[in-house]
C-alpha positions as CSV (number, residue, x, y, z in Angstrom):
1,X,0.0,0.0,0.0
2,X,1.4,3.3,-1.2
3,X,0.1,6.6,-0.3
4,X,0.9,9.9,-2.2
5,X,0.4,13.5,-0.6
6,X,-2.3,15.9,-3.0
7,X,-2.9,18.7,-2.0
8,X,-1.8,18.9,2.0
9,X,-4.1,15.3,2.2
10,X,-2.2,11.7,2.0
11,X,-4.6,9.4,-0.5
12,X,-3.8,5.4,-0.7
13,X,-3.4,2.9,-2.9
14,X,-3.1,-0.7,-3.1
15,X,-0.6,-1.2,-5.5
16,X,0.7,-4.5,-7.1
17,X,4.5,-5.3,-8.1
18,X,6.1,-7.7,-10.5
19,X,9.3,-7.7,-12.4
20,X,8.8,-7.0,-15.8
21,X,12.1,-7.5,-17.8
22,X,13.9,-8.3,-15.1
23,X,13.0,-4.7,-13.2
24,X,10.2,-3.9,-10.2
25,X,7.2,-2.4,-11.7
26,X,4.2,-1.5,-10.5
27,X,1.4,-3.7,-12.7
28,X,-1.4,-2.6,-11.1
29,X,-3.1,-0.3,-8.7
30,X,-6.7,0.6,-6.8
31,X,-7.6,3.5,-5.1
32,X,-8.6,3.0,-1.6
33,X,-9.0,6.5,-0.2
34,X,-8.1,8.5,2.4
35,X,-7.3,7.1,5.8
36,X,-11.0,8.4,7.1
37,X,-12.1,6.2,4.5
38,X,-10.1,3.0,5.3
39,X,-11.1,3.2,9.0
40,X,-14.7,3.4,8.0
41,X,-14.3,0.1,6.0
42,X,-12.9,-2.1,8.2
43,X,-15.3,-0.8,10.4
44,X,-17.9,-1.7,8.1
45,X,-19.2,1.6,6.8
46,X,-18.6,3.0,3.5
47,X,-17.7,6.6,2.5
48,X,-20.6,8.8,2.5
49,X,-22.1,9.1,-1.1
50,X,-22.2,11.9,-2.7
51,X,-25.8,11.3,-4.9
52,X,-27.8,8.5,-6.5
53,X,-29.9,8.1,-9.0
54,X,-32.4,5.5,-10.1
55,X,-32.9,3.7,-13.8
56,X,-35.0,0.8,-14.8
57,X,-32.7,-2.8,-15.2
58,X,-35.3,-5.2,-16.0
59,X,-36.8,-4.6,-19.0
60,X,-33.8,-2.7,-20.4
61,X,-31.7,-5.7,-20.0
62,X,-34.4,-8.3,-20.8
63,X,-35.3,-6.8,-24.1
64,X,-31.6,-6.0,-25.0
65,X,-30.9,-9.8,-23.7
66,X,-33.7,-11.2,-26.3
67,X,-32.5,-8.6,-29.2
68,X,-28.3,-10.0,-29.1
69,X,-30.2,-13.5,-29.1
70,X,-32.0,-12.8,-32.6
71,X,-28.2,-11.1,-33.7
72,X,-30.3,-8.0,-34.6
73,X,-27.8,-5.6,-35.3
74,X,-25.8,-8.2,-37.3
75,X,-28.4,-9.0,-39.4
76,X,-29.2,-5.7,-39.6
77,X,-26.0,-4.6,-40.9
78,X,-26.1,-7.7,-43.3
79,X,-28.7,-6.0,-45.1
80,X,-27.2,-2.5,-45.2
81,X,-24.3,-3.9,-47.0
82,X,-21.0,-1.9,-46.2
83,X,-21.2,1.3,-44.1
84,X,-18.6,4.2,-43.1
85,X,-21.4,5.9,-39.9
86,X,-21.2,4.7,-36.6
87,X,-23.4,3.6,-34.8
88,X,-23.9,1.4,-38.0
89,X,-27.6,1.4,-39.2
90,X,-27.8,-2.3,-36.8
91,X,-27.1,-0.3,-33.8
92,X,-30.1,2.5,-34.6
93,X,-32.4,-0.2,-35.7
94,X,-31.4,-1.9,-32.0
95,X,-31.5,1.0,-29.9
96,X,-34.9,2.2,-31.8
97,X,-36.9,-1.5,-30.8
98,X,-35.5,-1.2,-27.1
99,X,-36.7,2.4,-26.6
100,X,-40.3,1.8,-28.1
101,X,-40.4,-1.5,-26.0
102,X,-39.4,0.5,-22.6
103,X,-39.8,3.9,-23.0
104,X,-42.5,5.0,-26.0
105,X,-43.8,7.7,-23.9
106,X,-40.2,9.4,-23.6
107,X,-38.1,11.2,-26.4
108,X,-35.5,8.9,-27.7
109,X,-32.6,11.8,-26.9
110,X,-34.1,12.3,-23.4
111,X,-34.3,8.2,-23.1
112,X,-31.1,7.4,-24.0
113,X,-29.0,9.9,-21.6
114,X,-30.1,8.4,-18.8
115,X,-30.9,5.0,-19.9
116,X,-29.2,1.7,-19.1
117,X,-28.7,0.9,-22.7
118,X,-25.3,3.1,-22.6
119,X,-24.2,0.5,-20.6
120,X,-24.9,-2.6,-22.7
121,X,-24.3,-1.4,-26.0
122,X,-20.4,-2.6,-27.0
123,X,-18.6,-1.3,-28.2
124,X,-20.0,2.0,-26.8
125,X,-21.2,4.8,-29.2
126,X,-18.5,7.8,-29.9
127,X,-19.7,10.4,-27.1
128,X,-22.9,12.8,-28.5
129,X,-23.2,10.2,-31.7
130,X,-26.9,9.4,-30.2
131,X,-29.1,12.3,-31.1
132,X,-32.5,12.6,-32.0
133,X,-32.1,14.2,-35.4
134,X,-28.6,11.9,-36.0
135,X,-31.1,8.4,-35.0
136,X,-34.0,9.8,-37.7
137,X,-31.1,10.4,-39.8
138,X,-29.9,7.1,-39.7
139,X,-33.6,5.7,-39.8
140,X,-33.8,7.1,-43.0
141,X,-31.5,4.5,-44.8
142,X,-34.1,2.2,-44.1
143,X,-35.5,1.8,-47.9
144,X,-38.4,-0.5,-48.7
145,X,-36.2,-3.1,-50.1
146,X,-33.9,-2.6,-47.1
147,X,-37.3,-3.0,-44.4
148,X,-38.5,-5.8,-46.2
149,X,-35.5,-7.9,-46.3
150,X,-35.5,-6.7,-42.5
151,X,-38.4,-8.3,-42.1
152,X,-36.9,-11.4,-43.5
153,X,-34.1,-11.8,-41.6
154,X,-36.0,-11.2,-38.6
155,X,-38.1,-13.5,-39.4
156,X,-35.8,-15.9,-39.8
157,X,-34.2,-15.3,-36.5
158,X,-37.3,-16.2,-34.8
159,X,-38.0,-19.3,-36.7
160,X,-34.6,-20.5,-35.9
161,X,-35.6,-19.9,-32.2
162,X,-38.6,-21.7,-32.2
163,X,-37.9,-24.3,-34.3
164,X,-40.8,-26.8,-35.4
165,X,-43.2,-24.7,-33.3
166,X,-43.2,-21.6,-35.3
167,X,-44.0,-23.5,-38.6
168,X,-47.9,-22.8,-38.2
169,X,-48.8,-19.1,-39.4
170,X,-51.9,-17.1,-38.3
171,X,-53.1,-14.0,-41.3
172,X,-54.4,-11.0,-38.5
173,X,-55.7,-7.5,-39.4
174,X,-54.9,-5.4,-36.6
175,X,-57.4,-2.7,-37.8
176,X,-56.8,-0.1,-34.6
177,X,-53.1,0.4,-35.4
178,X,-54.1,3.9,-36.5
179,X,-55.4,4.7,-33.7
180,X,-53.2,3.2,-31.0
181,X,-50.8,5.6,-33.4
182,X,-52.8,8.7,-33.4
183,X,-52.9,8.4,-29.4
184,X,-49.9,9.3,-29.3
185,X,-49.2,11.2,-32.3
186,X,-48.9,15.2,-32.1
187,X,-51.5,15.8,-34.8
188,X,-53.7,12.5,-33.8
189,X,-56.1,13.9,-36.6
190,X,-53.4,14.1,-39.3
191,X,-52.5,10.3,-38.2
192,X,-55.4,9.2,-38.4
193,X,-56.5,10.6,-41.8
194,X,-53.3,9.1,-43.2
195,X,-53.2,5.2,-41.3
196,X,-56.0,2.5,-41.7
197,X,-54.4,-0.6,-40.3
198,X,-51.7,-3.1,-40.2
199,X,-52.0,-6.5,-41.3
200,X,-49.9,-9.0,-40.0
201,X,-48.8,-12.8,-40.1
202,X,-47.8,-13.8,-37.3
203,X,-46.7,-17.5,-35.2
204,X,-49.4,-19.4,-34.0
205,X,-47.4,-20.2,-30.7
206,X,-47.3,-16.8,-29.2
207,X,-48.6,-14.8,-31.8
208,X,-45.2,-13.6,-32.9
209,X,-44.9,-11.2,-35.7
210,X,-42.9,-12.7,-39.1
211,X,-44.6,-10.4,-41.6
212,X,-46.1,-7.2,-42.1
213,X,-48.1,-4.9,-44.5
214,X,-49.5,-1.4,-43.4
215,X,-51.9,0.1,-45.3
216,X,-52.8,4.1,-45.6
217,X,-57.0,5.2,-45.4
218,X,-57.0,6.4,-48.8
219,X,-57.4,3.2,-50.7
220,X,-57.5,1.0,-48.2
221,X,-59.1,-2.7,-49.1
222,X,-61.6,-3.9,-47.3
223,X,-61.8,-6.8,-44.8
224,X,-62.5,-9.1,-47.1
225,X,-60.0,-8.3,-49.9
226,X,-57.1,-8.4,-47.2
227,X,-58.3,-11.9,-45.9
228,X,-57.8,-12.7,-49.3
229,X,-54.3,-11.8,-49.5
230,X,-53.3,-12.3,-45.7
231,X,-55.3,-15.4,-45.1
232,X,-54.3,-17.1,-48.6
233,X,-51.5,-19.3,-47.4
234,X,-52.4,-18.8,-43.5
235,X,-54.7,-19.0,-41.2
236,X,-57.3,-16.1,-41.1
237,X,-57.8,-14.9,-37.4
238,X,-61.1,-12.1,-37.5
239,X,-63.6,-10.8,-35.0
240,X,-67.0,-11.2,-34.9
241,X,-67.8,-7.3,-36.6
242,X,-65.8,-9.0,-39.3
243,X,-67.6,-12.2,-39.8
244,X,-70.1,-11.1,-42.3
245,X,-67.5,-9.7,-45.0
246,X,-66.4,-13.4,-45.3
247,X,-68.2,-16.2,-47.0
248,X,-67.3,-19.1,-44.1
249,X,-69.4,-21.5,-45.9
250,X,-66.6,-21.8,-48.7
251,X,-63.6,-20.3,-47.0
252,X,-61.1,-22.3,-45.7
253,X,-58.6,-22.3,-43.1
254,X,-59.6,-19.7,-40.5
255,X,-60.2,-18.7,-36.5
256,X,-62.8,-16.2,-35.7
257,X,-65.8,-15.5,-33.9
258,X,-69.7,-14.8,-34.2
259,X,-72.0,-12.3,-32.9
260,X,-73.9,-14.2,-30.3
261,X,-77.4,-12.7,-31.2
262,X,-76.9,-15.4,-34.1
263,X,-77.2,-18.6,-32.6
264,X,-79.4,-18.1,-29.4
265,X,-80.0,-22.4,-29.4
266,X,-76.2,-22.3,-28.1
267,X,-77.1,-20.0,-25.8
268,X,-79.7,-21.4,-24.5
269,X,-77.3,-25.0,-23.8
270,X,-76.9,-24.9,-20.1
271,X,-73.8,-24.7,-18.3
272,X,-73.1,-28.5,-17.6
273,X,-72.3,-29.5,-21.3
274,X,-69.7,-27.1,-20.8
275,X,-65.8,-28.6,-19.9
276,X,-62.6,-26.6,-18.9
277,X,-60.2,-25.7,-21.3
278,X,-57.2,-25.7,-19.7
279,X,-57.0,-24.6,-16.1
280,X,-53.0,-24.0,-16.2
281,X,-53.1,-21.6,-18.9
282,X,-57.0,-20.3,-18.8
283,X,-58.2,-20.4,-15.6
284,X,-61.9,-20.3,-15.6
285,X,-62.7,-21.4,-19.3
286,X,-65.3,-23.9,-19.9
287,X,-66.2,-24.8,-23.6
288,X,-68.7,-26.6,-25.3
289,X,-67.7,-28.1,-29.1
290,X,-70.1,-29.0,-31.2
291,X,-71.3,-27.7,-35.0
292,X,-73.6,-25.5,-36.3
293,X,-74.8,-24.3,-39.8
294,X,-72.7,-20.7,-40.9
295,X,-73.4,-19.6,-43.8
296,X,-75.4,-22.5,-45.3
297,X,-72.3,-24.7,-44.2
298,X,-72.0,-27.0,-41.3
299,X,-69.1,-26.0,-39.4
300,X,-67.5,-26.6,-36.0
301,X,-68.7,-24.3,-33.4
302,X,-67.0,-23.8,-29.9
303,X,-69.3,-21.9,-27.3
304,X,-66.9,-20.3,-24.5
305,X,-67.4,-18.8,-20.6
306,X,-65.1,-17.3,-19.0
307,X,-65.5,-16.2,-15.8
308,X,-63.1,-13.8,-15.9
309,X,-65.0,-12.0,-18.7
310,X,-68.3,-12.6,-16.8
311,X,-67.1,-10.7,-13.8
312,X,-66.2,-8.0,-16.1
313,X,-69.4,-7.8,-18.1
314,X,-71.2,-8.0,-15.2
315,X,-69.6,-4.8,-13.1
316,X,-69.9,-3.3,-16.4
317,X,-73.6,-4.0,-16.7
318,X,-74.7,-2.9,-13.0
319,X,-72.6,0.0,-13.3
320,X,-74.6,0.8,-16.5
321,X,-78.1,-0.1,-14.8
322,X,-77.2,2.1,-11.9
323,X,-76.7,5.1,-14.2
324,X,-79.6,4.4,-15.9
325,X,-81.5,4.1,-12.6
326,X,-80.4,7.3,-11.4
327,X,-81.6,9.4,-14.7
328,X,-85.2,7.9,-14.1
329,X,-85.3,8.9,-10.6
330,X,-84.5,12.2,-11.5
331,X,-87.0,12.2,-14.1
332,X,-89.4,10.9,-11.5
333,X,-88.2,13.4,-8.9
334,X,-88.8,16.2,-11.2
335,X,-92.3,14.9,-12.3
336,X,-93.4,14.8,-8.9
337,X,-92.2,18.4,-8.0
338,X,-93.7,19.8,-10.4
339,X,-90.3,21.5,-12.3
340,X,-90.8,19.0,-15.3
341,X,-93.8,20.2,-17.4
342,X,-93.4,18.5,-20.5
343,X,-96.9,16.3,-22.1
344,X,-97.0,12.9,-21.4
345,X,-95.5,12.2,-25.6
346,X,-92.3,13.8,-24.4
347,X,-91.9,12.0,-21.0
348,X,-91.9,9.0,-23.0
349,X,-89.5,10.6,-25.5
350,X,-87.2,11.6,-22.5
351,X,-87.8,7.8,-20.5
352,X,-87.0,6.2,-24.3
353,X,-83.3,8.4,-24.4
354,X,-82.8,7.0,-21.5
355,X,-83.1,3.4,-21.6
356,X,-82.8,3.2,-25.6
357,X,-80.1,0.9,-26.5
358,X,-79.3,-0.4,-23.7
359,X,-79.5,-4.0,-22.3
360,X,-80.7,-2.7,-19.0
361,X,-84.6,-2.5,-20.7
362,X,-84.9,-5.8,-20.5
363,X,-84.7,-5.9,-16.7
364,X,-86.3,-2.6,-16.4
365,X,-89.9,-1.9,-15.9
366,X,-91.5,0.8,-15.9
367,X,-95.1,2.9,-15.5
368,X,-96.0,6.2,-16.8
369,X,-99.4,7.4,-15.0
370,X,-101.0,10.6,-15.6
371,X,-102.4,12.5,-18.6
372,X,-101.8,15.8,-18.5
373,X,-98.5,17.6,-17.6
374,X,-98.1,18.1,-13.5
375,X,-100.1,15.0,-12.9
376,X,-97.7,12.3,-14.7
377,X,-95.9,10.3,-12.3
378,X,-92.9,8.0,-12.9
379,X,-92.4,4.3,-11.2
380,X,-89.8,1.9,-12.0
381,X,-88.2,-1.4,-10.8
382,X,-85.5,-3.3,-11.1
383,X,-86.9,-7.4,-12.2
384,X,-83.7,-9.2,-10.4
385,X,-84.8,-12.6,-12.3
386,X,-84.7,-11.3,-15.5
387,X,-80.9,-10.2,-14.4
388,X,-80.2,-13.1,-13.8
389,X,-81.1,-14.8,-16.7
390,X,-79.5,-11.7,-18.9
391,X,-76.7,-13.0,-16.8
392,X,-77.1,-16.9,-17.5
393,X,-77.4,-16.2,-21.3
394,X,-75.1,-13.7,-22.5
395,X,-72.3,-12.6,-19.8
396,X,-69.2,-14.4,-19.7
397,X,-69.5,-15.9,-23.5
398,X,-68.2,-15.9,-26.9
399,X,-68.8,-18.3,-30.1
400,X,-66.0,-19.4,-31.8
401,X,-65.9,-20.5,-35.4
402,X,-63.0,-23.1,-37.1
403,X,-62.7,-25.7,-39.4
404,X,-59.5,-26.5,-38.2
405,X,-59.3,-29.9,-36.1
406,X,-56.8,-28.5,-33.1
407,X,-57.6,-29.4,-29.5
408,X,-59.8,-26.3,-28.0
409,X,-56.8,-24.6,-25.9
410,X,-55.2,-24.3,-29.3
411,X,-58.3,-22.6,-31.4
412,X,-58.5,-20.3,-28.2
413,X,-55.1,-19.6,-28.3
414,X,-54.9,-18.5,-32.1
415,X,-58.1,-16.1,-32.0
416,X,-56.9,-14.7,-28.8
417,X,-54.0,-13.4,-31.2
418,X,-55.2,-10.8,-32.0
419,X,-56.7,-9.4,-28.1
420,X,-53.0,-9.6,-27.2
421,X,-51.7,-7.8,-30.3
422,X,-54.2,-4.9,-30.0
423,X,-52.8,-4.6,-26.1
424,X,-49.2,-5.0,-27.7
425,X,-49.2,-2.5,-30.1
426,X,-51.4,0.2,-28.0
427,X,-48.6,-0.1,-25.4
428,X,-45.7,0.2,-27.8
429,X,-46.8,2.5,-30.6
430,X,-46.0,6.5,-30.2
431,X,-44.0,9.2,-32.2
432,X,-40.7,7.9,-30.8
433,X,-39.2,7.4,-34.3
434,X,-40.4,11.1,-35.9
435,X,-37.7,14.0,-36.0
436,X,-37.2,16.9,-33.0
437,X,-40.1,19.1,-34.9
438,X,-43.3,18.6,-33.2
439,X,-44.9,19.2,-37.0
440,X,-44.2,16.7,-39.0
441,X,-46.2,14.8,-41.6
442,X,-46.7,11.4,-42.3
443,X,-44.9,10.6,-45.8
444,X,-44.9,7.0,-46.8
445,X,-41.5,6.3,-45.8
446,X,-42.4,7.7,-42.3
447,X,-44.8,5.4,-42.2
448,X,-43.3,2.5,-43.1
449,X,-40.4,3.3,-40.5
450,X,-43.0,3.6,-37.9
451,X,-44.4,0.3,-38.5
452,X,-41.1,-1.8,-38.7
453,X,-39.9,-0.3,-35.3
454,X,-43.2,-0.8,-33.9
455,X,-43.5,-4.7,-35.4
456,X,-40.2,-5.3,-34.6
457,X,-40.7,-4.1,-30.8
458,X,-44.2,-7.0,-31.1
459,X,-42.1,-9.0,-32.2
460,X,-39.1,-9.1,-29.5
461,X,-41.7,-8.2,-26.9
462,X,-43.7,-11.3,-27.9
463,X,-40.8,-13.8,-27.8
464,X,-40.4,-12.9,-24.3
465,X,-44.2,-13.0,-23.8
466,X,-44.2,-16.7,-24.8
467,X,-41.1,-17.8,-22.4
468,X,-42.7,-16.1,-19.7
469,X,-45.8,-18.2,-20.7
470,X,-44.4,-21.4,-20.7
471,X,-42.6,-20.8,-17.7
472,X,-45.7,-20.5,-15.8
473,X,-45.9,-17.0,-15.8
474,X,-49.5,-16.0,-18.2
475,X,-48.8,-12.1,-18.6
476,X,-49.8,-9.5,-21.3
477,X,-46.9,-7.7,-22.8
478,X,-47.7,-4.5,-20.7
479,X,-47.8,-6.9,-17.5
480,X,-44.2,-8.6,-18.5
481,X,-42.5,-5.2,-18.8
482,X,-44.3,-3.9,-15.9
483,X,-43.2,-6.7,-13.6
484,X,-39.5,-6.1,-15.2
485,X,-39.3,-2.5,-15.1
486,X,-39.8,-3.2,-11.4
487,X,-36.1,-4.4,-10.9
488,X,-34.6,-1.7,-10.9
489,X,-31.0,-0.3,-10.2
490,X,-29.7,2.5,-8.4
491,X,-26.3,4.1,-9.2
492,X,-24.6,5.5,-6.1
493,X,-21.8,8.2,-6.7
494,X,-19.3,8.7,-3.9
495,X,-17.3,12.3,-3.0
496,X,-14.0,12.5,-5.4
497,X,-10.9,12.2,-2.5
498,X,-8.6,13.3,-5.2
499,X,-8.9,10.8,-7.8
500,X,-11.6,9.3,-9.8
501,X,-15.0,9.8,-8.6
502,X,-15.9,6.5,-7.2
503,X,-19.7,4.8,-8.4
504,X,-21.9,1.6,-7.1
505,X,-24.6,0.0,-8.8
506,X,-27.2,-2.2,-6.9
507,X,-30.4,-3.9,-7.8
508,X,-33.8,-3.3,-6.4
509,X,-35.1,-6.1,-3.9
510,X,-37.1,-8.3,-6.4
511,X,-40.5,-10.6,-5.8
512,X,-40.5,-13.9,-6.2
513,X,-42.4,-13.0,-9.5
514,X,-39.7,-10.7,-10.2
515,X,-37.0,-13.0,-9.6
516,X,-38.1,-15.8,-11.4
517,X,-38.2,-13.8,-15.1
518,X,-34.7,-12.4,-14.0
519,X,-33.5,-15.9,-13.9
520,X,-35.5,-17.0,-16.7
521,X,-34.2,-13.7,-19.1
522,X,-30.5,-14.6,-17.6
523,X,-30.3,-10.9,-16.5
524,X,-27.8,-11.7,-14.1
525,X,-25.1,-11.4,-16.7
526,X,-26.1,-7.3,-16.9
527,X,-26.3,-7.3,-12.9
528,X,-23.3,-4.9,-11.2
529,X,-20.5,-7.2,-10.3
C-alpha cells in the first residue's frame, strides 16, 4: 500500500509489483481513499455518497438480452451492406426496438441519456453520436427493399428460435393500429387521416410477428380483400364485426368469432355440457364443441365462458343499470315536483333516451301514470330474475368458429391473437421514431419506419411474452415489462478524494415473481458485479 500526498491530504493505494524485464514495476493499482475512508471500512461503513440516482434494469436488459439472441444488429447490418457511420444502421435499428419497448412515452434523446442501454451497447457509441435528429437520420437508410429484407431476416431469426413450433402461421388485421398511433401522435387527426391498419402474419405459438403490410386510409381494401391476401397461405384470425364480410361456408382455413345474437340455441345450452379448457393456462374457461350451420355450411362451433369476462361484463352491466337508474329517478323526482312540465308524448321521449339501446330494458320496468303535464308520475323497478337470466345467457361468452381440427386450448389460443396484439401495439406504438419538430407529416416512408420499429418491438416483446408463458408465468406484454421495469437499479456516486469519482450500482429487492423472469431472461449477466 502506497500513499501519495495531493494537495496537503495523504490518498492510498493498493498497488501491485512484479518484475517485468527483469525490473520492479508497479502492474497494477486501486484506489482505496483517504485514511478516514479506510477506517470506516474495516469498520464496516462505506464513505458517504455523494448522490444516487435510479434507472430501470429489468426490461432494459431483458429486451436488449432477447435482441443480441436474434443477432439483430448483425443481421441488420447484413442487409445494409457496407457502411462508413457509426453507430452502424444495426445499432439505430437496436437502440430504436428497445426504446419503443421500454420507453414509447419518452423522447428517444431524453431516453437514452439516462438509460441503461449506454451500458450494454459494446462497443459503446463515440460520445454525442446518439441524437434525436442523427437516430432519424440514420432511420432514414431504411429503404423498402432494405425494411423488407429486414423483415426477412428477422423472421428468420425467430424461426430458428422456435424451431418446429413456429412453422404454423396465423393472417391478423390489426385494424386499430391507426389509432393506437394517433394516441400518441402530435396531430392525432393528421395520423389518423393518413393510417387505416396493419395486417400482419404472425406464429401461432405466441402470436409472434414474421410479416407485415401497413396500409394508408385512402385506398384501403376492405376486410374481405385483405383476408384474401393475408389469409391465402395462412390462417385467417377475425372478429365477430368481421364475420359477415367473409363467405365461411366456402372459406377455408380460418379462426374467428360470431356475434352471439346469431345462434341463441347455443345460448340457450346450459352450463353443464360445458368442460374446462385448460385450467393452467386459462383459468376459468369452460367450452362446449359442437357444429352449427354458418353460412349454409356446417361447421365446427365452440361456445366459450369465461368467468373472468363474466365478472367483467357484469360490473360493467350494473354500473350501467345504476346510471340508468339514477336518470329515471331524477326524471321521477322532477315529475313529482312539479319543475318538469313537459306532455305525457315527451316523458316518454325523454324515458326512451334514457333506456334506448341499452340492455338494462330488458330488466327494467317501468309505469308512466298521468295524462296531463303536473299530474304524470314515474315508477320503476329493477326485475332481479330477468338479471339473472341476462346474466345466464349472455355474460361471460363468446362463439368461436374453425374448421381446423386443433384441440380447443389451441383454437382459443390462435383467436386470442389478435386481443393480445391490439394490447401490444397500444402499449408500444407512439412518435418515438419522428424527428425533433413537433410538425411533421406522415410521408410513406415515415410510415413504413414507424411500422417496422413498432413490429419489430411486437415482435421481441412477444418472444419474451411466450417464455414467460411457458414458464408458468401467463402475462400480457404491458404486464411482462411492468413486472420487469420493477427491478430496478440505483447508481450511487461517492465524494472524489482526489482521484476518480468513485460509483456503485445495486439492484432493487425483487419478488419472487420478479425474480423468477430475471433468472428465466439470464439478467444476471447485466447485474453490477
Amino acid at each position: 500500500m502506497i500513499g501519495k500526498r495531493i494537495g496537503g491530504r495523504t490518498y492510498y493505494y493498493l498497488a501491485e509489483s512484479a518484475r517485468v524485464d527483469g525490473k520492479p514495476r508497479v502492474v497494477g493499482q486501486r484506489y482505496l481513499g483517504t485514511a478516514e475512508d479506510i477506517a470506516a471500512a474495516v469498520a464496516g461503513g462505506d464513505p458517504e455518497a455523494a448522490g444516487a440516482r435510479h434507472r430501470s434494469f429489468g426490461d432494459v436488459s431483458a429486451v436488449w438480452g432477447t435482441l443480441q439472441r436474434l443477432d439483430l444488429v448483425r443481421r441488420v447490418d447484413s442487409v445494409a451492406g457496407p457502411q462508413r457511420a457509426r453507430p452502424t444502421l444495426g445499432l439505430h435499428v437496436a437502440l430504436a426496438v428497445l426504446h419503443r419497448a421500454t420507453a414509447p412515452e419518452t423522447e428517444f434523446e431524453e431516453w437514452w441519456t439516462g438509460c441503461l442501454a449506454q451500458d450494454l451497447v459494446r462497443p459503446r457509441p463515440p460520445k454525442g453520436s446518439i441524437t434525436t435528429a442523427g437516430h432519424w437520420r440514420a432511420l432514414q437508410r431504411l429503404t423498402p427493399e432494405r425494411i423488407a429484407a429486414v423483415e426477412s431476416v428477422v423472421a428468420e431469426a425467430v424461426l430458428d428460435l422456435l424451431g418446429d413450433d413456429g412453422t404454423e402461421a396465423l393472417a391478423v388485421d390489426v385494424a386499430q393500429f391507426a389509432a393506437f398511433t394517433a394516441a400518441d401522435c402530435t396531430l392525432p387527426s393528421a395520423c389518423q387521416d393518413v393510417l387505416a391498419g396493419l395486417g400482419l402474419v404472425v406464429t401461432r405459438d405466441g402470436a409472434i410477428p414474421l410479416a407485415s403490410r401497413v396500409y394508408r386510409r385512402e385506398n384501403a381494401p376492405t376486410f374481405g380483400a385483405l383476408a384474401a391476401e393475408l389469409g391465402e397461405r395462412h390462417t385467417l384470425v377475425f372478429h365477430s364485426g368481421q364475420a359477415a364480410q367473409l363467405d365461411l361456408g366456402a372459406r377455408t382455413g380460418f379462426v374467428g368469432s360470431l356475434p352471439l345474437a346469431d345462434h341463441p340455441e347455443l345460448l340457450a345450452r346450459p352450463a353443464s355440457v360445458r368442460r374446462r379448457v385448460d385450467p393452467e393456462r386459462f383459468a376459468g374457461l369452460t367450452a362446449f364443441d359442437t357444429v352449427a350451420t354458418v353460412d349454409g355450411a356446417r361447421r365446427r362451433v365452440i361456445l366459450l365462458h369465461s368467468a373472468t369476462l363474466h365478472a367483467a361484463q357484469y360490473r360493467a352491466f350494473t354500473g350501467e343499470l345504476s346510471t340508468t337508474v339514477r336518470e329515471l329517478d331524477g326524471l321521477a323526482a322532477a315529475l313529482a315536483a312539479g319543475t318538469h312540465r313537459g306532455d305525457r308524448t315527451q316523458v316518454h321521449a325523454e324515458m326512451s333516451r334514457i333506456i334506448r339501446g341499452r340492455r338494462v330494458e330488458r330488466v327494467l320496468n317501468t309505469a308512466l301514470t298521468g295524462n296531463r303535464a303536473g299530474e304524470l308520475r314515474l315508477e320503476r323497478r329493477v326485475d332481479e330474475a330477468a338479471v339473472a337470466r341476462l346474466a345466464e345467457e349472455f355474460f361471460g361468452k363468446q362463439i368461436l368458429v374453425t374448421d381446423r381440427d386443433w384441440p380447443v386450448a389451441e383454437v382459443v389460443t390462435a383467436y386470442r391473437a389478435r386481443n393480445y396484439l391490439d394490447s401490444t401495439f397500444r402499449w408500444l406504438t407512439g412518435s418515438a421514431v419522428a424527428g425533433p419538430s413537433p410538425r411533421w407529416e406522415w410521408t410513406s416512408h415515415r410510415i413504413a419506419v414507424h411500422a417496422l420499429v413498432s413490429v419489430l418491438a411486437a415482435t421481441v416483446t412477444h418472444l419474451m411474452r411466450r417464455e414467460a408463458d411457458r414458464a408458468g408465468m401467463n402475462l400480457s406484454v404491458a404486464e411482462l415489462l411492468d413486472q420487469l421495469r420493477g427491478i430496478g437499479e440505483t447508481v450511487l456516486r461517492h465524494r472524489s478524494t482526489g482521484g476518480r469519482p468513485r460509483t456503485r450500482r445495486i439492484l432493487s429487492d425483487r419478488t419472487s415473481r420478479q425474480q423468477a423472469l430475471f433468472e428465466l431472461f439470464g439478467l444476471e449477466r447485466f447485474a453490477p458485479a
